[in-house]
Biotite code that builds the C-alpha atoms (Angstrom):
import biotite.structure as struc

atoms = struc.array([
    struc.Atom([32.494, -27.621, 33.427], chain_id="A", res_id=1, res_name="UNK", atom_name="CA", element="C"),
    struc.Atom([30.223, -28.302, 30.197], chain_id="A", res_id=2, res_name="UNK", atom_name="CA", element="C"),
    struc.Atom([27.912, -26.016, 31.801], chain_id="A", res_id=3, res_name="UNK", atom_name="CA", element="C"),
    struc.Atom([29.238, -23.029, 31.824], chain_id="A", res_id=4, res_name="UNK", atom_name="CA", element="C"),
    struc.Atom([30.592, -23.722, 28.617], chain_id="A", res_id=5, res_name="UNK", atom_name="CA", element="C"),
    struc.Atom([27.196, -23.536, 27.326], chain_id="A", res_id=6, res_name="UNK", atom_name="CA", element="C"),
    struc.Atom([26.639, -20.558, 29.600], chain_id="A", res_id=7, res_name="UNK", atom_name="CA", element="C"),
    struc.Atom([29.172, -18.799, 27.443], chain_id="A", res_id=8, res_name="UNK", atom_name="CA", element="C"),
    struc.Atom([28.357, -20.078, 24.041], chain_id="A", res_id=9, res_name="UNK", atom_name="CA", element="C"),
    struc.Atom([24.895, -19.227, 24.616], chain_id="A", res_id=10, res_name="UNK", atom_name="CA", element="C"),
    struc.Atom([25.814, -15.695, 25.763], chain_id="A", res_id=11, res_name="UNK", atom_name="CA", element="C"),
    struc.Atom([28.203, -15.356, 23.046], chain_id="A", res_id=12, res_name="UNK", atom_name="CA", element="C"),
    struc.Atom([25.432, -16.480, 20.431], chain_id="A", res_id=13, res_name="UNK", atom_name="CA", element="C"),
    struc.Atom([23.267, -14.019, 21.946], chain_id="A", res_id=14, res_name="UNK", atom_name="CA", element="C"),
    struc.Atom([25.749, -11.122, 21.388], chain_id="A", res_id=15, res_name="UNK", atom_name="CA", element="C"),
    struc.Atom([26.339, -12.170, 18.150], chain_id="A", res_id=16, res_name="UNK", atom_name="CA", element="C"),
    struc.Atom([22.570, -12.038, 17.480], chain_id="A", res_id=17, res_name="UNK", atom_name="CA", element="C"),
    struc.Atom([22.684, -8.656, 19.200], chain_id="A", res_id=18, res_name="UNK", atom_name="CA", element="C"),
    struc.Atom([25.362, -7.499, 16.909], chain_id="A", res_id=19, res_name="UNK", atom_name="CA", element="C"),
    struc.Atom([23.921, -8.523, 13.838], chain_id="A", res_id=20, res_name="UNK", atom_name="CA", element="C"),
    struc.Atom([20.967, -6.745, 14.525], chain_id="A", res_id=21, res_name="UNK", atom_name="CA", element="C"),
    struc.Atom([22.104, -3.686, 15.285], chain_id="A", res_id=22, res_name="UNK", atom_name="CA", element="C"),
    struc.Atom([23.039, -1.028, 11.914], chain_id="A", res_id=23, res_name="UNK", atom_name="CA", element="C"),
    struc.Atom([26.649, -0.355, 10.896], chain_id="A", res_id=24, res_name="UNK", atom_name="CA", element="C"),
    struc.Atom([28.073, 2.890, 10.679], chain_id="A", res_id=25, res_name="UNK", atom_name="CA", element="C"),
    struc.Atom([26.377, 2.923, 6.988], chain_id="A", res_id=26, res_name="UNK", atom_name="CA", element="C"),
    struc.Atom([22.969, 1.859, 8.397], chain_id="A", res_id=27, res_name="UNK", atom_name="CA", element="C"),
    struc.Atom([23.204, 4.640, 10.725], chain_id="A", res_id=28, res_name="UNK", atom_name="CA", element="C"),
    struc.Atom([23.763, 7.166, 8.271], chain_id="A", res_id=29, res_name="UNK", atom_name="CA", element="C"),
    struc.Atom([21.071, 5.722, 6.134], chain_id="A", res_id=30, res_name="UNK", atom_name="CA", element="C"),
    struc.Atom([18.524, 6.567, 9.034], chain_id="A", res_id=31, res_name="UNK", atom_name="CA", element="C"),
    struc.Atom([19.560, 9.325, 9.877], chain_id="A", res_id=32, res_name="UNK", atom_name="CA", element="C"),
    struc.Atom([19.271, 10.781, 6.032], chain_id="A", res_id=33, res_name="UNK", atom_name="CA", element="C"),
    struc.Atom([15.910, 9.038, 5.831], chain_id="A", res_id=34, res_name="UNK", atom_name="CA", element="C"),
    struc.Atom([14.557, 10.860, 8.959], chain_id="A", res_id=35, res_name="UNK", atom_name="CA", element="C"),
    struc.Atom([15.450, 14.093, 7.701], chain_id="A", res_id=36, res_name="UNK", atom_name="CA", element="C"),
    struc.Atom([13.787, 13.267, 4.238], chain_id="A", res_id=37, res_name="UNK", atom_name="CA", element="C"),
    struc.Atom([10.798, 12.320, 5.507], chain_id="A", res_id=38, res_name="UNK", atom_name="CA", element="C"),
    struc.Atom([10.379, 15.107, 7.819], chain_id="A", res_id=39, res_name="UNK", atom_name="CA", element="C"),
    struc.Atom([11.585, 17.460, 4.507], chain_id="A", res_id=40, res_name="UNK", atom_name="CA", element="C"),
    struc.Atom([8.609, 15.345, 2.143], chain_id="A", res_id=41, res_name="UNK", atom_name="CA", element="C"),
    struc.Atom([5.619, 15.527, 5.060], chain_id="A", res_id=42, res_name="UNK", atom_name="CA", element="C"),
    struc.Atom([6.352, 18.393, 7.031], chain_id="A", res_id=43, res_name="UNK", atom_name="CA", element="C"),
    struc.Atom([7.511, 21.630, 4.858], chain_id="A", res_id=44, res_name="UNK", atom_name="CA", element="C"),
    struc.Atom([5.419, 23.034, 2.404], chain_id="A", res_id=45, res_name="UNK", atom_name="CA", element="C"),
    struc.Atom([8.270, 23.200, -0.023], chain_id="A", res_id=46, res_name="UNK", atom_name="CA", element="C"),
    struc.Atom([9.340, 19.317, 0.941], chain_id="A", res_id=47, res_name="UNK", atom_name="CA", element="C"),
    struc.Atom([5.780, 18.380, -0.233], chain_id="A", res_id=48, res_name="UNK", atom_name="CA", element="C"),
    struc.Atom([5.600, 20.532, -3.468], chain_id="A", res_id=49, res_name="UNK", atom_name="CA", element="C"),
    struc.Atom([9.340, 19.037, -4.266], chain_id="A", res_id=50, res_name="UNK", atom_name="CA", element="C"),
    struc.Atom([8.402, 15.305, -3.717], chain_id="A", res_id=51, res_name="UNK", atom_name="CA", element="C"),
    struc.Atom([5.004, 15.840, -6.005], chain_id="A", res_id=52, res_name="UNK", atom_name="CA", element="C"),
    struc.Atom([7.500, 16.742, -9.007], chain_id="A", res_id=53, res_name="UNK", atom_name="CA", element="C"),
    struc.Atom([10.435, 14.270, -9.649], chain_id="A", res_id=54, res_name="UNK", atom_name="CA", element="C"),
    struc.Atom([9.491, 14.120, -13.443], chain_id="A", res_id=55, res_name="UNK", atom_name="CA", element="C"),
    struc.Atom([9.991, 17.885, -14.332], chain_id="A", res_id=56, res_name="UNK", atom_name="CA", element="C"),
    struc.Atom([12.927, 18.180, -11.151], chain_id="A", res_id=57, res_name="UNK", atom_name="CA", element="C"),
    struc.Atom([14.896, 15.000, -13.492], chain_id="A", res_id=58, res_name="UNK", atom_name="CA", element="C"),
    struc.Atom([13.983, 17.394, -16.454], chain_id="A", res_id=59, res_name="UNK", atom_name="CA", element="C"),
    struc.Atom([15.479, 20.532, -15.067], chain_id="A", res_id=60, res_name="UNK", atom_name="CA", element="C"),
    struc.Atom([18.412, 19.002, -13.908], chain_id="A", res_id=61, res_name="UNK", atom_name="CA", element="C"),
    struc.Atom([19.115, 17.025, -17.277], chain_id="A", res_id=62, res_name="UNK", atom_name="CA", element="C"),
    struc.Atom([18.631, 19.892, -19.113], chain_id="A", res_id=63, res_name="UNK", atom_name="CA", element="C"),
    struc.Atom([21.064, 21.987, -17.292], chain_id="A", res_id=64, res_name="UNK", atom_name="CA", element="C"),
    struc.Atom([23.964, 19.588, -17.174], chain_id="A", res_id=65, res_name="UNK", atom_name="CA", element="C"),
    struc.Atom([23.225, 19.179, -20.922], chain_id="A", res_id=66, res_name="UNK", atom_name="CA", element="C"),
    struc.Atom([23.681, 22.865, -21.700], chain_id="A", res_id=67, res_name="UNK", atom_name="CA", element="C"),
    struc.Atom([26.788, 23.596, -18.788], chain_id="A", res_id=68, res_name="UNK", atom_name="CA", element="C"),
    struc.Atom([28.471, 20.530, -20.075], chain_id="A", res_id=69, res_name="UNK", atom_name="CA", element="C"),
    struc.Atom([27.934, 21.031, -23.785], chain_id="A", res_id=70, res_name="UNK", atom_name="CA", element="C"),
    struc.Atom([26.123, 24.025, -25.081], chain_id="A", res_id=71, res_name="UNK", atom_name="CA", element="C"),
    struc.Atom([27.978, 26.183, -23.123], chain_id="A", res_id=72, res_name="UNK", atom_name="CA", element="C"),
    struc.Atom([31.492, 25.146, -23.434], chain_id="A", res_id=73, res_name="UNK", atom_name="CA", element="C"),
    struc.Atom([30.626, 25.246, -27.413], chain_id="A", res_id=74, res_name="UNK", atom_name="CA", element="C"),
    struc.Atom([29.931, 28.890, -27.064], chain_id="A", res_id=75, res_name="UNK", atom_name="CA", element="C"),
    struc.Atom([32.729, 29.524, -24.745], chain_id="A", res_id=76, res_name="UNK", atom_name="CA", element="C"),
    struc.Atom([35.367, 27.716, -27.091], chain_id="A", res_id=77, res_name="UNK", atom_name="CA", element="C"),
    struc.Atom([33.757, 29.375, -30.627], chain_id="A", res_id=78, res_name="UNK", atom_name="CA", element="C"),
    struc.Atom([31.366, 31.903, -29.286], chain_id="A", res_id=79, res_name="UNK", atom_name="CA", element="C"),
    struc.Atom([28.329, 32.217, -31.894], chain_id="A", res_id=80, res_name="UNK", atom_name="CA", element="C"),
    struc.Atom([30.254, 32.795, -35.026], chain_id="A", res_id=81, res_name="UNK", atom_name="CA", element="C"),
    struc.Atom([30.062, 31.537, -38.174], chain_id="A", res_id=82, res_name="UNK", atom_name="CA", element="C"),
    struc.Atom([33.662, 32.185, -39.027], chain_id="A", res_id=83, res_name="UNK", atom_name="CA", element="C"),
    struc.Atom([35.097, 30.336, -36.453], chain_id="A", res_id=84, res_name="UNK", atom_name="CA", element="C"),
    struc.Atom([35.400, 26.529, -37.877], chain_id="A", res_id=85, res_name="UNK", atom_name="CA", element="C"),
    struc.Atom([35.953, 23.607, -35.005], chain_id="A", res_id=86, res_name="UNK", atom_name="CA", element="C"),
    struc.Atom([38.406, 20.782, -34.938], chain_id="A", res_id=87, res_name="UNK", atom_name="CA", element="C"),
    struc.Atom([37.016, 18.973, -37.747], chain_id="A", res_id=88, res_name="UNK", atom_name="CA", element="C"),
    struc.Atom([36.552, 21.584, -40.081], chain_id="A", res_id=89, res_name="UNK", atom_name="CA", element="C"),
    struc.Atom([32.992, 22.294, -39.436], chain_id="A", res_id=90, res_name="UNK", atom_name="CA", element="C"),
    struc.Atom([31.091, 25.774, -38.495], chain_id="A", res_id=91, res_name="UNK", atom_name="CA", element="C"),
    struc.Atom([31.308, 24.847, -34.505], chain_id="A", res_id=92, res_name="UNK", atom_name="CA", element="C"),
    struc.Atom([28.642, 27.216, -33.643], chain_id="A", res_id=93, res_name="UNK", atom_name="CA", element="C"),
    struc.Atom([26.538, 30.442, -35.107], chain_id="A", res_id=94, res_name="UNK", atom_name="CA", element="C"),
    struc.Atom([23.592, 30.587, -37.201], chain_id="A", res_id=95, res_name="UNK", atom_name="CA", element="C"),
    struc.Atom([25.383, 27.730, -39.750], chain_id="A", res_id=96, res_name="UNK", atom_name="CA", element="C"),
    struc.Atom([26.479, 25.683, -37.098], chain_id="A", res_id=97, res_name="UNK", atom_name="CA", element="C"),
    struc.Atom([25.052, 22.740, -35.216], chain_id="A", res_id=98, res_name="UNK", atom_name="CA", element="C"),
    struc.Atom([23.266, 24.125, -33.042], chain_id="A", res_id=99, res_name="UNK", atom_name="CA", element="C"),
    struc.Atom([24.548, 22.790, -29.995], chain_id="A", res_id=100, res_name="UNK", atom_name="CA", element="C"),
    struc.Atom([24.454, 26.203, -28.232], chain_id="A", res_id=101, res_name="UNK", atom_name="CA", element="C"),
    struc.Atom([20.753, 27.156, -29.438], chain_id="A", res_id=102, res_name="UNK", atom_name="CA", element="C"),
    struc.Atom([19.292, 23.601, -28.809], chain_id="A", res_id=103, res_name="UNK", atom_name="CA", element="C"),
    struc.Atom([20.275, 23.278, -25.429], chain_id="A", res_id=104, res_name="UNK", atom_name="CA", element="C"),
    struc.Atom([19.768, 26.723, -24.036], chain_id="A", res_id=105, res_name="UNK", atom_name="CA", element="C"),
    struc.Atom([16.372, 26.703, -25.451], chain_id="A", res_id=106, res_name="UNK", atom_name="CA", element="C"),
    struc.Atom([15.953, 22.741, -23.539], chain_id="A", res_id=107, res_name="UNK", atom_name="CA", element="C"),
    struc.Atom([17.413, 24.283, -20.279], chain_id="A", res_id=108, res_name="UNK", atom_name="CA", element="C"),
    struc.Atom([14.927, 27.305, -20.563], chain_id="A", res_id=109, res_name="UNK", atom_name="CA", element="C"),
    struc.Atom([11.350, 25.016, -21.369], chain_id="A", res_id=110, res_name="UNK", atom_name="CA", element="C"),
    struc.Atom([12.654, 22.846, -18.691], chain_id="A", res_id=111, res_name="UNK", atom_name="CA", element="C"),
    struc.Atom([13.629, 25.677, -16.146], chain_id="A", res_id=112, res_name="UNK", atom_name="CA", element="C"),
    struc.Atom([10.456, 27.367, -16.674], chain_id="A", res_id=113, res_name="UNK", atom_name="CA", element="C"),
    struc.Atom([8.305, 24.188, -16.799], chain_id="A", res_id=114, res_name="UNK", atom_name="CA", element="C"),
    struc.Atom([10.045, 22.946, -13.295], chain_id="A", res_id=115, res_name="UNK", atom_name="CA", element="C"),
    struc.Atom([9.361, 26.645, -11.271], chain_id="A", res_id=116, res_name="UNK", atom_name="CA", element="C"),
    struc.Atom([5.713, 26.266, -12.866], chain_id="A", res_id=117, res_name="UNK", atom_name="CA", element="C"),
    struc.Atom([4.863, 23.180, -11.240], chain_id="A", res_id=118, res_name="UNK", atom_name="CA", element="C"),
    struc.Atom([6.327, 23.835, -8.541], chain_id="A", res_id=119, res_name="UNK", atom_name="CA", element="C"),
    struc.Atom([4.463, 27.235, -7.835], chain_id="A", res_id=120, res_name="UNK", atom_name="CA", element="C"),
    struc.Atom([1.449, 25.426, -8.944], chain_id="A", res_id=121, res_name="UNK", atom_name="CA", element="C"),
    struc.Atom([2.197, 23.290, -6.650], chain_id="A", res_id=122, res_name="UNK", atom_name="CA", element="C"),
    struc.Atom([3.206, 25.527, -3.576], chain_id="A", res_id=123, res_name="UNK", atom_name="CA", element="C"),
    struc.Atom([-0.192, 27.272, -4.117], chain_id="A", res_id=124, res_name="UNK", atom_name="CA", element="C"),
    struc.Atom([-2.012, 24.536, -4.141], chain_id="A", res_id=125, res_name="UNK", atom_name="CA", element="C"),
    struc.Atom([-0.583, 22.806, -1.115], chain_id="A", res_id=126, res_name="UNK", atom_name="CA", element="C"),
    struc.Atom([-1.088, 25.665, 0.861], chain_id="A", res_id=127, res_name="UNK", atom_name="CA", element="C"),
    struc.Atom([-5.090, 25.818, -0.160], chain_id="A", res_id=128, res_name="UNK", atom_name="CA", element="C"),
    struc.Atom([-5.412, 22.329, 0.711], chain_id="A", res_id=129, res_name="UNK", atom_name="CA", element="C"),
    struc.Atom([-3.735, 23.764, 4.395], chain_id="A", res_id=130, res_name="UNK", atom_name="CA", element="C"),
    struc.Atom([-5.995, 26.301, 4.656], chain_id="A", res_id=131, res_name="UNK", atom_name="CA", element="C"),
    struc.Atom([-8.821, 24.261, 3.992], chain_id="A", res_id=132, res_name="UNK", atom_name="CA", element="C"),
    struc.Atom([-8.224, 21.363, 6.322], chain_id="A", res_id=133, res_name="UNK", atom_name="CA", element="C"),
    struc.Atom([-7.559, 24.233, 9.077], chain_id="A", res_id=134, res_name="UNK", atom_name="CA", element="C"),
    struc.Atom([-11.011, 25.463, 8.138], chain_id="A", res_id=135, res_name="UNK", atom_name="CA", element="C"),
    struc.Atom([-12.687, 21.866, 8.213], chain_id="A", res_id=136, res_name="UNK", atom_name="CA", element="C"),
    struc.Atom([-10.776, 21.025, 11.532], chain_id="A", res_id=137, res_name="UNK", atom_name="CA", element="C"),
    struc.Atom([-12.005, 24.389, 13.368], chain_id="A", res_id=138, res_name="UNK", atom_name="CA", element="C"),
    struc.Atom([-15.196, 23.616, 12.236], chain_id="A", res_id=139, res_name="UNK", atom_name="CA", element="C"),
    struc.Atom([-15.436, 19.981, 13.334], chain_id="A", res_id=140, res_name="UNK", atom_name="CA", element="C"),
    struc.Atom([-14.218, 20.703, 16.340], chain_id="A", res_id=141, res_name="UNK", atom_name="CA", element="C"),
    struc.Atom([-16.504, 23.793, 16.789], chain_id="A", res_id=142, res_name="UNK", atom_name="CA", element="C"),
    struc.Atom([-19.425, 21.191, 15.904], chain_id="A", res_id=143, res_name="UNK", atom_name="CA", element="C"),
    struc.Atom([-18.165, 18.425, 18.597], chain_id="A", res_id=144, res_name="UNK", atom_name="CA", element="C"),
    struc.Atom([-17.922, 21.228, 21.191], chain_id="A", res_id=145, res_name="UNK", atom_name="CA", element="C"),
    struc.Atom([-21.546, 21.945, 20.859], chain_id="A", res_id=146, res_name="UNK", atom_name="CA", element="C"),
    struc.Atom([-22.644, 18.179, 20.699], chain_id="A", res_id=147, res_name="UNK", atom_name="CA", element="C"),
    struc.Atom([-20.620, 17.796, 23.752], chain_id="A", res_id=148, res_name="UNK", atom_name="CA", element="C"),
    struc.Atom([-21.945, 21.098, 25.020], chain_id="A", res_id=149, res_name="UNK", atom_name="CA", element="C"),
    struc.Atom([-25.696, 19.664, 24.459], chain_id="A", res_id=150, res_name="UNK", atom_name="CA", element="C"),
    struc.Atom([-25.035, 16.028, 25.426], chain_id="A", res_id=151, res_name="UNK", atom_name="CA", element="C"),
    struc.Atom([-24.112, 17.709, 29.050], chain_id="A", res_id=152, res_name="UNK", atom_name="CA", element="C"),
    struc.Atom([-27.115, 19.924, 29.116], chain_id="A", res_id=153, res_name="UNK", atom_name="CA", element="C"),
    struc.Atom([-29.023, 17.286, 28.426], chain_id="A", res_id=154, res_name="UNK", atom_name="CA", element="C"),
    struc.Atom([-27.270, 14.778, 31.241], chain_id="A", res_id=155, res_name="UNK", atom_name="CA", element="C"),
    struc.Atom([-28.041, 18.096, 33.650], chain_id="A", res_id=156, res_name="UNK", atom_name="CA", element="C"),
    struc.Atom([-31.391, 18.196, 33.220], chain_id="A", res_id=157, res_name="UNK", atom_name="CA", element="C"),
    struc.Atom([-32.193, 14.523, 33.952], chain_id="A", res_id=158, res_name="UNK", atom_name="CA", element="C"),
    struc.Atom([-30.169, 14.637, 37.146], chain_id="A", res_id=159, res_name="UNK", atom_name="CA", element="C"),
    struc.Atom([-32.172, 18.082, 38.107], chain_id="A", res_id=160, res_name="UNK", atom_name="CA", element="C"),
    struc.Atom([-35.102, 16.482, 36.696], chain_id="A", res_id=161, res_name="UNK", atom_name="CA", element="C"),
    struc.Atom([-34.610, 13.205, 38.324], chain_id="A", res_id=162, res_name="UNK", atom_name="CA", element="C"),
    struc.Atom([-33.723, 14.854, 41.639], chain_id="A", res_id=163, res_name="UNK", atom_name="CA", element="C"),
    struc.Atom([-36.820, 16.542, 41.202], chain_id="A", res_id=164, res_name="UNK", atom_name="CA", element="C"),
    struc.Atom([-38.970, 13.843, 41.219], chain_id="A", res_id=165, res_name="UNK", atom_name="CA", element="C"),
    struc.Atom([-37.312, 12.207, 44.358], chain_id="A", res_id=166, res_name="UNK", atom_name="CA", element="C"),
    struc.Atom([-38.566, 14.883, 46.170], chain_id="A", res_id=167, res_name="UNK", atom_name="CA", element="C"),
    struc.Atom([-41.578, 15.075, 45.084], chain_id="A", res_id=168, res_name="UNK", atom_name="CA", element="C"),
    struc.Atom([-41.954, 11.635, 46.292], chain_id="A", res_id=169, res_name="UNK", atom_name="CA", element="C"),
])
C-alpha cells in the first residue's frame, strides 16, 4: 500500500509541476501580443521605422490629448473671443485670453509635424539600408558562386590531370 501511495503523490507532484509551468490564460495572451509585436518591430518596414521613434511617437500623442482634452474644449465652450469671459471672470480665450487654445494647437502641430518627419526620415532610410543589403547579398553570393565555380575547375583539372598521368604510366 505505501507504494502506490507514493506512486500517486509523485504523479500528483509532477502534475502540479506541470501545471505551474504552463501560462495562464493571461500568459497566453501575453505571447501571443508579443509575437505579433515582434514580427510588427523586425519584419515591416513601418514596424521598424515606428519602434526607432518612441520619443517623438510619446510627443505626438501627449500633445494631442493635451489640445483634444483642453485646448479644444476651451475653444468649443468660448470660441476665440475676447468678449466671452469664463467661469471665473476671466477672458477664457481670444487674443486677451490665456492662451490655452493657441498654446496647444501650436504644441500638437510642432509635435505632429516633428513625429511624420522622423518617421519619413526614417521609412526612407530603412528602405536604403534594404536595398543595400539586397545589393551586398547578390553580390556576395555572386562572388561565392564563382569561388565555388573555380574551386571545381580547379578539382577537374587535377582529376583529368591526374588521370592523365596514370596513363601515361
Amino acid at each position: 500500500v505505501p507504494k502506490s501511495s507514493s506512486s500517486a503523490a509523485r504523479s500528483q507532484s509532477s502534475r502540479r509541476r506541470a501545471a505551474a509551468q504552463e501560462p495562464g490564460a493571461l500568459g497566453k495572451c501575453w505571447a501571443g501580443w508579443k509575437k505579433a509585436y515582434n514580427k510588427f518591430a523586425t519584419e515591416t518596414v513601418f514596424g521598424r521605422a515606428f519602434t526607432a521613434e518612441w520619443g517623438a511617437f510619446f510627443n505626438f500623442v501627449v500633445a494631442h490629448i493635451v489640445f483634444w482634452s483642453i485646448g479644444f474644449l476651451t475653444f468649443l465652450d468660448h470660441g476665440y473671443d475676447n468678449d466671452d469671459l469664463g467661469s471665473d471672470g476671466q477672458i477664457a480665450s481670444g487674443s486677451k485670453g490665456s492662451g490655452e487654445f493657441v498654446v496647444t494647437i501650436v504644441l500638437m502641430i510642432i509635435a505632429s509635424l516633428l513625429w511624420v518627419y522622423k518617421m519619413v526620415r526614417n521609412l526612407v532610410q530603412i528602405v536604403a539600408d534594404d536595398k543595400a543589403k539586397a545589393v551586398a547579398d547578390a553580390a556576395l553570393a555572386e562572388t561565392a558562386a564563382e569561388e565555388k565555380a573555380i574551386r571545381d575547375a580547379a578539382k577537374a583539372a587535377r582529376s583529368g590531370a591526374g588521370a592523365g598521368e596514370s596513363k601515361a604510366h
